[in-house]
C-alpha positions, 0 to 999 in steps of 0.5 A: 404589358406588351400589346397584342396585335389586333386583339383589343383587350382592356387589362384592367389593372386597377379594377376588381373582377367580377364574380370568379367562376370555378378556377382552371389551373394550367401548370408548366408556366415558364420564362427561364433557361433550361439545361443544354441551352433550352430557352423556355417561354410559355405561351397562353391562349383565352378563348371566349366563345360565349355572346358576353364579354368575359372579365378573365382574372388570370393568377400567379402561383410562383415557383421557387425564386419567382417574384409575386405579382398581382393578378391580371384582369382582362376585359375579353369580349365575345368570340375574342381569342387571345394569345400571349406568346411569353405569358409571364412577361405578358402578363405579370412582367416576370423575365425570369421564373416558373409556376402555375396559372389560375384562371377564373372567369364568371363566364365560360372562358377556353385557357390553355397553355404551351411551354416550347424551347425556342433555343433551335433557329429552325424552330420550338420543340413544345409542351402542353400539361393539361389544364386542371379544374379545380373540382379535379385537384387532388385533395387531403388522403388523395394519392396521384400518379405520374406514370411516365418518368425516365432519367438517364445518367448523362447529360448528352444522350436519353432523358431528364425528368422533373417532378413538378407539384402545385400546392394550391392552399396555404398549408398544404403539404405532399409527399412526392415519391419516385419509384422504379418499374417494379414499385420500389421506392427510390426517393422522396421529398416531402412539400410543405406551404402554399400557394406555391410551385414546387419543382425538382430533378428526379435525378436529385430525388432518386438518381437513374431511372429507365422507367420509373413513375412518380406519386404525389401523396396530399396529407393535407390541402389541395395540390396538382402536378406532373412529371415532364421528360426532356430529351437530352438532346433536343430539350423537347418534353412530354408531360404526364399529370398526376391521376387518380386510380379509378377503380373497377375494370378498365375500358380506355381509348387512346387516340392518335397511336402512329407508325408512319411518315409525316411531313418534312422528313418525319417519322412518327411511331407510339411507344405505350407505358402501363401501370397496374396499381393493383396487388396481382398481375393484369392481363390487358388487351390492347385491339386497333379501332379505325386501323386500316387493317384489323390486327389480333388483339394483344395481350400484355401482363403487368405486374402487380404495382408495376409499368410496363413499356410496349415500344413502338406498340403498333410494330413488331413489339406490339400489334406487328402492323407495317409501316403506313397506319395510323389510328386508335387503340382500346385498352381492357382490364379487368382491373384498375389501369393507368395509361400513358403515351408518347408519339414520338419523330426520330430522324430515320436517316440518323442525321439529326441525333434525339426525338420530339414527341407528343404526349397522349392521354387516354380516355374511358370508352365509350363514356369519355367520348363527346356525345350529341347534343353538344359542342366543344372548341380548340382555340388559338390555332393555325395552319401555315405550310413552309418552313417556318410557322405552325401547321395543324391536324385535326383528328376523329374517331366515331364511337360505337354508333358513329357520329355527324354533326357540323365544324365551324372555324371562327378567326381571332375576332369571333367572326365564323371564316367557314363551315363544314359538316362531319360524318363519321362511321362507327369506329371510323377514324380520320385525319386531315389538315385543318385547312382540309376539313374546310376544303382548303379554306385558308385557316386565320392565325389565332383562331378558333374550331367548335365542333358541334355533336349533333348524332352519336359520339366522337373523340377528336385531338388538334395536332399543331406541328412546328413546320421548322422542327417537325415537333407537335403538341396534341390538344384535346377539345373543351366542351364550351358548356363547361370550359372548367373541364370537369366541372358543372354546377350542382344545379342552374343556380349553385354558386359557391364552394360547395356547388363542385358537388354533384349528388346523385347524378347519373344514379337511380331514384329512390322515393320515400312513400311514407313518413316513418322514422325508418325502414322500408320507404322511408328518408332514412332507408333512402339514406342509408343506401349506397351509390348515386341516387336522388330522393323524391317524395311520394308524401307530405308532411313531418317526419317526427324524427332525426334524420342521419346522412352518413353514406354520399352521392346523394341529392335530397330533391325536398321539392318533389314532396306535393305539400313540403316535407319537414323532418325534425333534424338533418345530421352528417355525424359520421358512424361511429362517433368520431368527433375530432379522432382523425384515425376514426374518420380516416378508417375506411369503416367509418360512414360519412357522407360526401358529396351531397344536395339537399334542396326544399327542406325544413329542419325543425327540432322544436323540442322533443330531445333534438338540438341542432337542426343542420349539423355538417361534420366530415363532410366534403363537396355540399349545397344545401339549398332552399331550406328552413331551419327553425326552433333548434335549441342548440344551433341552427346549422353547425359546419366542422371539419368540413370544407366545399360547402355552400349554403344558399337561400337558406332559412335560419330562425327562433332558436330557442331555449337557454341556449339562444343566445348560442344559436344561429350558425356555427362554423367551428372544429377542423383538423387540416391534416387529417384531410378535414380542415374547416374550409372553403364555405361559402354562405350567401343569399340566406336570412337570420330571422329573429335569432339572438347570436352566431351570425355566423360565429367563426371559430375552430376550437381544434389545437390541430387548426393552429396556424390555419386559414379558413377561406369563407364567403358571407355575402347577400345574407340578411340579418333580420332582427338579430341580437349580435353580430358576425363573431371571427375569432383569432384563436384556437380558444374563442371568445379570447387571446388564448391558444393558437392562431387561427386566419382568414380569407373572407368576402363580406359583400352586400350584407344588411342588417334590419337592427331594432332602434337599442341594438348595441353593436356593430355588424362584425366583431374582427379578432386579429392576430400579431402577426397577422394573416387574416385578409378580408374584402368588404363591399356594400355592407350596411344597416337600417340604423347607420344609412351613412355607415358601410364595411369596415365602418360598422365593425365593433370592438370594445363597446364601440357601440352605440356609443360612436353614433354621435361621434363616427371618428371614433370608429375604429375605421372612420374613414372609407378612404383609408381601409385597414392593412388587412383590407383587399381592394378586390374580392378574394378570387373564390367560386362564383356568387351572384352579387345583389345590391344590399338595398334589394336584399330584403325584397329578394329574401321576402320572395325567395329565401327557404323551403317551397311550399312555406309552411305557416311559420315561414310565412309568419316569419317572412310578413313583417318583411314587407311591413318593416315592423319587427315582432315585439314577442321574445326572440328565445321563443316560438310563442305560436307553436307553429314549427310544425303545422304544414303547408297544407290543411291537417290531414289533407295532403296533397297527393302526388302527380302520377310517374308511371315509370317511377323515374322521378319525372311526372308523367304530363311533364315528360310528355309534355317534353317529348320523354316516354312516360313508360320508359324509366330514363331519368339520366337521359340528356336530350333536354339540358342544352335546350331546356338549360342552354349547357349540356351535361345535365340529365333530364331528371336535373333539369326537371328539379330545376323546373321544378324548383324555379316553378315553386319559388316564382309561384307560377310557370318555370322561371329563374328564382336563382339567381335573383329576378332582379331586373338585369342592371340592378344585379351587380357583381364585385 
């Protein structure tokens, strides 16, 4: 590892991280050599600009002959920013290669990454591809567009374009299609495997193109990427990542259009390229914001799945402006629109033969823009004049109503070196240096800029030029409440795969005014809608009936029912009926949901027909939180071909009837390809209470599964008098060595079993395969019977049970030393989990697991917790005939609080935090910074939060998620 100057870190080689927030990928990571003599090295630059050190794990995704490295785990403190100037051979000791980065960070973390040429003595010509969070991948049915590619026939003049893809998954495959400007195809390449980094020349793939764009269609997986074009002459690039069509009318800002002198013998001017993915010509108007004089608008017409290039767009081809301007520009269509820019230095006087550029990304307006109250960062910048070294720009455009708020300027260590506040006009846009907007204030090497909202709206870009080329690369800013851009959990407390979801975010309030099984007011017309949308309870009680979710972008707020609310089962099946026919649930008629929370529910067949309690099929992107699920007479929850899905603090019990011994949880069905996979789950902080099997059961009974791998986290789950074990089976036929194999990727952490004294097995039965690709992390595992015993000392096979008790060198792993090859010795870098010691498990389940208000049977259920003694009734059984009375005196409900604007927020509570009772604006933002401490939540959020903290504690809003353990005695693995 090469020592960074003045920048204390700790590289921790040897330990494991702790618990990985949601991952960031930058691609572009380079240490090679290029064509025309280009020496590329990649320079990455980690930013903590929380008040908590970060542990920051940063992985490799190797792209052709690269060789594998393990991760790096760095200790970054509070306010540090760090830079590794050759990233590659920093990090992971690779002199030569290419790839992908992924950073995970339990903590907040600022990542980036620049690829420059360093071949030219006078100075770099650089690259930056935007960093990708991995709520933003591109997954199975998705289809990605790169819309800038050019590649000229000769090597000595023009450009070259690679097409570059990451497939982030084992098993993932994409077809990379490049096509010429009118839409015809002109080659493909078909990329299978993963985790890997594909790249190739569009020359090889297609030959010559002028102006071409790329796609990048997943057939399976999940995959980012872009196209990057070098000037053949000077091998400096610009970079366009693959997007997703939005669909609907376009409104778009593109940022920092020039036509005007800069510098050292710069001459800056903007060339603009359009795609329009749709089936009819576009017309799209292009008009100036913060121009320094008003130009007509101009109207451009692109062909149906056509580019168009404007040149020079701000002079005579475009807005026929002099020389001198330099500002912003909107873009309107009336349809879907895609944008891409590149700013580019040419030598005026010819003397210096081929361009540099910066590329430009645009945004929608006005919703892109960073709006008060929040705070967002640029790190690792400089500011030297000369010859040599790097200058900086800083640039801001107000948005319709203008904006103020405050700069501040931290160097390398955190410390604050200056202060400036900023005011900007409507429309207004205005550049300066970066020592400028400090009044000349020197800027220290490395450091960081925040700039903090605190009126209006504003976009803003950080351009850092190399004083000896004249080359620039455009950053834009991070919001530090979610440095994943993109990404903010379900809800304060979702962890896991699954907390990418956001609901019904943003949408309206739907309330449920009755308990009927359908029609107007009820759960299943709320349901049944369309859109985003949050469902409140107006009532309590027992809805007699199966509920079906088929239609997403939902949140099912269970703890805004006053007394608690119980339905009888909750379904995801799709409409028709698909089961596993992939060209059924693929056909855009066919219903199911998306993108889903459910919190404060309880499930609750207990006979009458209905059989599993929570059935979860094609469905993508889900919480489910806070519920009680009992008395089901088939499983209790079944997840199948379904993948980022987290279940938390759930309640899972009695299941009943012949088919007990099948209850519990079942994870089955998947069909990868058909974008569908059984993947990506995590499992945690939930209870088993009295259940005789499938603890969970893994399995995936599916031929198209064959060779797959499933990544699971079952971590801080109790299992409280079960009658079995954690079952993972090998094949696509369990219970055997038929069929085809199947793997995984599993976390098993902090898991503990209350066993009556003649239980016969272990904690987990291991099926593996030969060969075999299954890997798993265990850590504090443990059991009331064996105290002695953890992890892979308490996996069963072949009736090992009880009868190694007297004997432990009989186990099939006796020794804690000396793990099985399949064991990793750190934890598999998934989504965040908050980790509570195994030994306070039974404590954190007794107050916190399931629904609020508990009912009867949870409150039956959860006593002998406290007590340690189990119940001696049959566990096939509810011989109280308690699943459904409610949390309230029969026919006694208690009425709801009064929400005069019907905007889910109870009217004393909206006063008491400064809203307006009478104005319906349950998507305001004003209380999540300061009620939450990130922005981005809408006050309806932040109310179901309190609220939900509030009924779990039993008392004044405090955090029931993650645990109210006393700090020291939360451990994260």
């Amino acid at each position: 590892m090469r020592p960074i100057p003045a920048i204390p870190l700790l590289l921790l080689a040897l330990a494991a991280p702790r618990a990985l927030a949601a991952r960031v990928f930058l691609p572009g990571a380079a240490q090679v050599d290029g064509g025309s003599g280009a020496r590329f090295r990649s320079e990455v630059v980690l930013s903590n600009p929380g008040t908590t050190a970060a542990d920051v794990t940063v992985t490799l995704i190797p792209g052709g002959a690269t060789p594998s490295a393990a991760p790096a785990v760095l200790l970054l403190p509070a306010g540090r920013t760090a830079r590794f100037p050759e990233a590659l051979r920093d990090l992971f000791g690779v002199e030569s290669g290419f790839g992908t980065l992924a950073v995970s960070s339990p903590v907040p973390v600022l990542a980036s990454l620049t690829t420059r040429n360093v071949a030219d003595p006078r100075g770099t010509y650089g690259v930056s591809v935007p960093a990708v969070a991995e709520p933003s991948l591109l997954g199975a049915g998705e289809t990605g567009h790169a819309v800038w590619l050019t590649h000229s026939a000769g090597p000595d003049a023009g450009f070259r374009t690679n097409v570059s893809v990451t497939l982030v998954d084992p098993g993932s495959s994409v077809e990379v299609r490049v096509l010429d400007s009118s839409g015809r195809l002109a080659g493909s390449r078909v990329v299978s495997g993963g985790p890997l980094t594909w790249q190739e020349s569009a020359g090889t793939i297609a030959g010559p193109l002028p102006i071409g764009r790329a796609e990048v269609r997943v057939t399976a997986g999940r995959a980012t990427g872009y196209t990057v074009v070098n000037d053949n002459v000077t091998s400096d690039a610009i970079a366009t990542p693959f997007e997703r069509v939005r669909p609907g009318p376009s409104e778009l800002l593109l940022d920092g259009v020039a036509r005007t002198a800069g510098q050292n013998d710069t001459h800056w001017s903007t060339d603009l390229r359009l795609y329009n993915p749709g089936a009819t010509p576009l017309a799209v108007v292009l008009s100036g914001l913060g121009l320094p004089s008003a130009p007509a608008p101009l109207s451009v017409i692109v062909p149906a799945d056509s580019v168009v290039e404007v040149p020079d767009v701000l002079g005579e081809s475009g807005l026929g402006l002099p020389d001198g301007v330099a500002g912003a520009l909107r873009l309107s269509a009336a349809g879907p629109l895609l944008v891409a820019a590149r700013t580019s230095n040419t030598d005026p006087a010819g003397e210096r033969p081929g361009t540099f550029s910066a590329q430009q990304r645009a945004i929608p307006w006005p919703s892109g823009l960073l709006a008060a109250p929040s705070t967002a960062a640029f790190a690792g910048v400089d500011h030297v004049t000369g010859a040599t070294g790097f200058r900086s720009n800083l640039a801001f455009l107000g948005g319709p109503n203008g904006a103020a708020g405050t700069l501040h300027l931290f160097d390398a260590s955190g410390s604050e070196s200056a202060s400036a506040p900023l005011v900007l006009l409507a429309n207004e846009w205005h550049q300066e240096s970066l020592s400028g907007w400090f009044g000349g204030a020197p800027v220290p090497a490395g450091g960081r800029v925040e700039v903090a909202v605190s009126s209006g709206s504003l976009d803003a870009y950080l351009s850092r030029i190399d004083n000896g080329t004249g080359d620039a690369v455009v950053q834009s800013p991070v919001s530090i409440s979610s440095s994943a851009p993109g990404f903010l959990p379900s809800f304060p407390g979702a962890e896991g795969f699954g907390a990418v979801a956001t609901g019904g975010r943003g949408g309206r309030v739907v309330a449920v005014t009755n308990l009927n099984a359908g029609g107007p007011g009820s759960l299943q017309d709320a349901l049944d809608q369309e859109g985003p949308r949050t469902v409140v309870f107006r009532v309590s009680g027992v809805v007699d009936a199966a509920v079906h979710l088929t239609r997403g972008d939902v949140t099912i707020a269970g703890q805004t029912s006053p007394g608690g609310i119980t339905v009888r089962q909750l379904h995801t099946t799709e409409e028709p009926f698909c089961d596993q026919d992939p060209s059924c649930i693929l056909d855009p008629a066919t219903l199911h949901a998306e993108n889903w929370v459910v919190r404060h529910l309880r499930m609750r067949p207990a006979g009458g027909g209905y059989d599993d309690g929570l059935r979860v099929r094609h469905t993508r992107r889900a919480v489910v939180d806070h519920c009680s699920i009992g008395n089901a007479e088939d499983e209790a929850v079944e997840v199948s071909l379904s993948n980022d899905v987290t279940i938390q603090a759930t309640l899972l019990a009695e299941t009943v009837g012949d088919h007990a011994n099948l209850g519990g949880m079942l994870m089955n069905y998947s069909n990868p390809a058909a974008g569908f996979g059984l993947d990506r789950v995590s499992v945690h902080h939930s209870c088993w209470n009295r259940i005789l099997g499938r603890m969970p059961e893994l399995s995936r009974e599916s031929p198209a599964a064959a060779g797959s791998t499933t990544r699971i986290e079952l971590t801080n789950n109790l299992l409280w008098d079960p009658g079995f074990y954690v079952d993972v089976n090998a094949t696509t036929v369990s219970g055997s060595t038929e069929g085809s194999p199947v793997f995984y990727e599993l976390n098993w952490v902090g898991n503990f079993a209350f066993l009556r004294p003649d239980h016969p097995y272990g904690l987990m039965g291991l099926a593996l395969n030969t060969p075999n690709l299954t890997t798993t992390y265990f850590s504090d595992n443990r059991t009331n019977l064996y105290s002695s015993r953890a992890d892979y000392q308490l996996l069963y096979c072949c009736n090992d049970y009880p009868a190694t008790v007297a004997d432990p060198s009989l186990l099939p792993y006796p020794d804690p030393a000396s793990p099985p090859p399949f064991a990793r010795s750190e934890r598999h870098p998934f989504p965040p989990v908050t980790i509570t010691p195994s030994a306070s498990l039974v404590d954190w389940m007794r107050r916190n697991v399931g629904a609020f208000p508990r009912d009867p049977m949870d409150t039956r259920l959860l006593a002998p917790l406290s007590t340690g003694v189990l119940d001696p009734a049959p566990r096939d059984a509810n011989p109280y005939g308690d699943a459904l009375l409610t949390a309230f005196p029969a026919g006694a409900p208690p009425a709801p609080p009064a929400d005069t604007d019907g905007d889910g927020m109870p009217d004393d509570w909206e006063t008491a935090h400064g809203l307006d009772p009478l104005l319906a604006d349950p998507n305001g933002t004003s209380l999540s910074l300061p009620f939450l401490g990130v922005a981005g939540y809408t006050d309806l959020e932040v109310y179901l939060s309190w609220l939900s903290d509030r009924l779990v504690s039993g008392g004044p809003a405090g955090p029931s998620f993650p645990p109210d353990a006393p700090p020291e005695s939360r451990t994260e693995r």
